[in-house]
C-alpha positions in Angstrom: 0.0 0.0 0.0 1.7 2.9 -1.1 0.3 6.7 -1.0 0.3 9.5 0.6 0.6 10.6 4.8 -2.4 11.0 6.6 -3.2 12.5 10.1 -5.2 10.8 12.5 -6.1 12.1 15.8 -5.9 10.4 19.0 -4.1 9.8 22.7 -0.4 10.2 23.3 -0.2 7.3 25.8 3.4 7.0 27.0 6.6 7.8 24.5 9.8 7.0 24.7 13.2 8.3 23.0 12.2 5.8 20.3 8.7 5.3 19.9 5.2 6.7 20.6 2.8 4.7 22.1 -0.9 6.1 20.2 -4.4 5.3 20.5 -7.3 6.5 18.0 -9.6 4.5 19.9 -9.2 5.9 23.7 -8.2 2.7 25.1 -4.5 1.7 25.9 -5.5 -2.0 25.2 -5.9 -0.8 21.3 -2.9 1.7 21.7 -0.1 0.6 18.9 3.3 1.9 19.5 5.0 3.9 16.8 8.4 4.2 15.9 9.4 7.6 15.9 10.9 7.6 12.4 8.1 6.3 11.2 6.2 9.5 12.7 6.5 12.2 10.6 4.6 14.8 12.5 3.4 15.2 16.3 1.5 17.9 16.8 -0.4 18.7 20.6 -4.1 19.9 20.0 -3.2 21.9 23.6 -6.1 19.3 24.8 -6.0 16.1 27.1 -8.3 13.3 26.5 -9.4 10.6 28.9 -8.4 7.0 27.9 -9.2 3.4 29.7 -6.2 1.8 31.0 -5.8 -1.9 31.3 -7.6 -2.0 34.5 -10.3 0.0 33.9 -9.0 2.8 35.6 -8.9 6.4 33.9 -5.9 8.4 32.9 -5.9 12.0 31.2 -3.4 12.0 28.5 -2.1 14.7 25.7 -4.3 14.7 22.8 -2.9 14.8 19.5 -2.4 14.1 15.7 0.0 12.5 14.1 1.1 12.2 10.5 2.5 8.9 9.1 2.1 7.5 5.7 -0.2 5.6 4.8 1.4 2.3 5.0 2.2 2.7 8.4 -0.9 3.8 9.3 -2.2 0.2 7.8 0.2 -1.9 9.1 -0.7 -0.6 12.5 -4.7 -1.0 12.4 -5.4 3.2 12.4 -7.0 2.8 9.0 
């Protein structure tokens, strides 16, 4: 799947020097982490959002969108 980068909008969960761990679905059981070379864009919406951890329990996290291409976007269930 080749193409062009997209933005989706979602949860900054937890990051790392190397990767981003994102969900689009407000859960960190869906959350996918991201490498971030693969991440061409991370931009704060200056919101948090409210995801479901694990346990059930609620965290307030950064919202934000991301760009990537397309492909990664695929190979990591967003689209």
């Amino acid at each position: 799947m080749a193409g062009a980068d997209i933005e989706i909008a979602g949860a900054l969960v937890h990051e790392t020097p190397r990767a981003i761990l994102f969900s689009d679905k407000g859960e960190e059981a869906s959350a996918v982490w991201i490498p971030r070379g693969a991440v061409r864009a991370l931009h704060p919406t200056g919101r948090d959002t409210v995801i479901t951890l694990r346990g059930g329990q609620k965290r307030r996290v950064a919202a934000v969108i991301i760009t990537v291409s397309e492909h990664t976007a695929y190979q990591k269930g967003l689209i």
